[in-house]
C-alpha positions as CSV (number, residue, x, y, z in Angstrom):
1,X,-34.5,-0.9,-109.0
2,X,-37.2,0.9,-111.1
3,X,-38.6,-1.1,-114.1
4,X,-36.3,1.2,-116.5
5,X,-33.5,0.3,-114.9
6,X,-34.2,-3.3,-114.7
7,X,-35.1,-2.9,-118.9
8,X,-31.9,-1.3,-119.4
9,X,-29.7,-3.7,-117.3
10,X,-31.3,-6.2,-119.5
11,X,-30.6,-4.7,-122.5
12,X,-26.9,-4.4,-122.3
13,X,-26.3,-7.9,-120.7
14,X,-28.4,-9.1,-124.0
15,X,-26.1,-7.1,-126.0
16,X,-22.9,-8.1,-124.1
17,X,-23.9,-11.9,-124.5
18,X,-24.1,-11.0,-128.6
19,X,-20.8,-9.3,-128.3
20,X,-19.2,-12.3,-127.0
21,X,-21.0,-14.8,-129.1
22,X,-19.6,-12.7,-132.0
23,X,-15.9,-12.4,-130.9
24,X,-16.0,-15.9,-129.4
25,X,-14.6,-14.7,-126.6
26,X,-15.3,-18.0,-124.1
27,X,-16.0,-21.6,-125.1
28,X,-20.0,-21.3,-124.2
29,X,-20.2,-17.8,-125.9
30,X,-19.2,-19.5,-129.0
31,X,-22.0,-21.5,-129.4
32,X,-25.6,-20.1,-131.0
33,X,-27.6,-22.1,-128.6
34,X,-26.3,-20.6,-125.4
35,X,-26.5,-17.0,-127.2
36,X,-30.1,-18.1,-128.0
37,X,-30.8,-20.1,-124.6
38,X,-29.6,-16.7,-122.5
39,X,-31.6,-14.1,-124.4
40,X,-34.6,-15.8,-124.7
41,X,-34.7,-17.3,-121.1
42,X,-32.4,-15.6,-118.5
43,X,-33.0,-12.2,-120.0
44,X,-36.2,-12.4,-121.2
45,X,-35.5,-10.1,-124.2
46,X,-38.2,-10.6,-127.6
47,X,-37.1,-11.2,-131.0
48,X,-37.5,-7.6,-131.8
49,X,-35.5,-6.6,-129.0
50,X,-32.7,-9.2,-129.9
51,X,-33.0,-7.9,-134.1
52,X,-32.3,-4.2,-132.4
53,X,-29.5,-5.1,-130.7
54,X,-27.6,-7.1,-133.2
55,X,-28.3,-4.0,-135.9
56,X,-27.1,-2.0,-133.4
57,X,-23.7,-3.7,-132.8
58,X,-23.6,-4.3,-137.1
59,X,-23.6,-0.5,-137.2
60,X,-21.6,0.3,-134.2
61,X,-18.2,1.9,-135.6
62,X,-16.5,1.3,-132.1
63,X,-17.4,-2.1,-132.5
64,X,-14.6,-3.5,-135.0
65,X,-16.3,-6.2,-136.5
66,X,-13.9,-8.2,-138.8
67,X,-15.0,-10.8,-141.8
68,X,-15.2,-13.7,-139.0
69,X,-17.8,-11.4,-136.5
70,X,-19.8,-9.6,-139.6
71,X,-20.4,-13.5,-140.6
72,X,-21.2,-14.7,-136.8
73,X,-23.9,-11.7,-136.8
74,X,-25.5,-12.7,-139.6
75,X,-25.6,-16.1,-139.0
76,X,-27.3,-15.0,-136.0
77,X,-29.0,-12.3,-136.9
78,X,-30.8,-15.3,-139.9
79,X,-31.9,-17.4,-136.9
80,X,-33.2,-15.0,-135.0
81,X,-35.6,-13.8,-137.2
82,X,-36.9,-17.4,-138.3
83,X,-37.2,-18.5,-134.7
84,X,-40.5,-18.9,-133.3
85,X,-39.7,-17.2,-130.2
């Protein structure tokens, strides 16, 4: 696997991890600190990357994001970017 591709695979699992946090699709994606635990440590990915992602997914127009997930991407989106990371 070349570096891209390892970049890329990382990439979407970081954004598939937001996804879930966002719908609350499973018990441990509904909590902040396993979103934040994953990206930060299993996937490596840096603030920046994790800021593109979620403003990616806010202006995805497949991605239906309801009152409940615009307010679970915010709220995450706010403690993202005052993390030290």
């Amino acid at each position: 696997m070349s570096n891209l591709d390892l970049q890329e695979w990382r990439l979407r699992r970081a954004r598939g991890v937001i996804e879930e946090y966002i719908r609350g699709v499973k018990r441990r994606a509904s909590d902040i600190n396993w979103v934040l635990g994953v990206l930060k440590g299993a996937f490596g990915v840096s603030k920046d990357e994790a800021l593109m992602i979620i403003e990616s997914i806010k202006n995805d127009k497949i991605m239906v994001l309801t009152p409940e997930r615009v307010k679970r991407l915010e709220e995450l989106k706010k403690i993202v970017s005052n993390l030290e990371w």
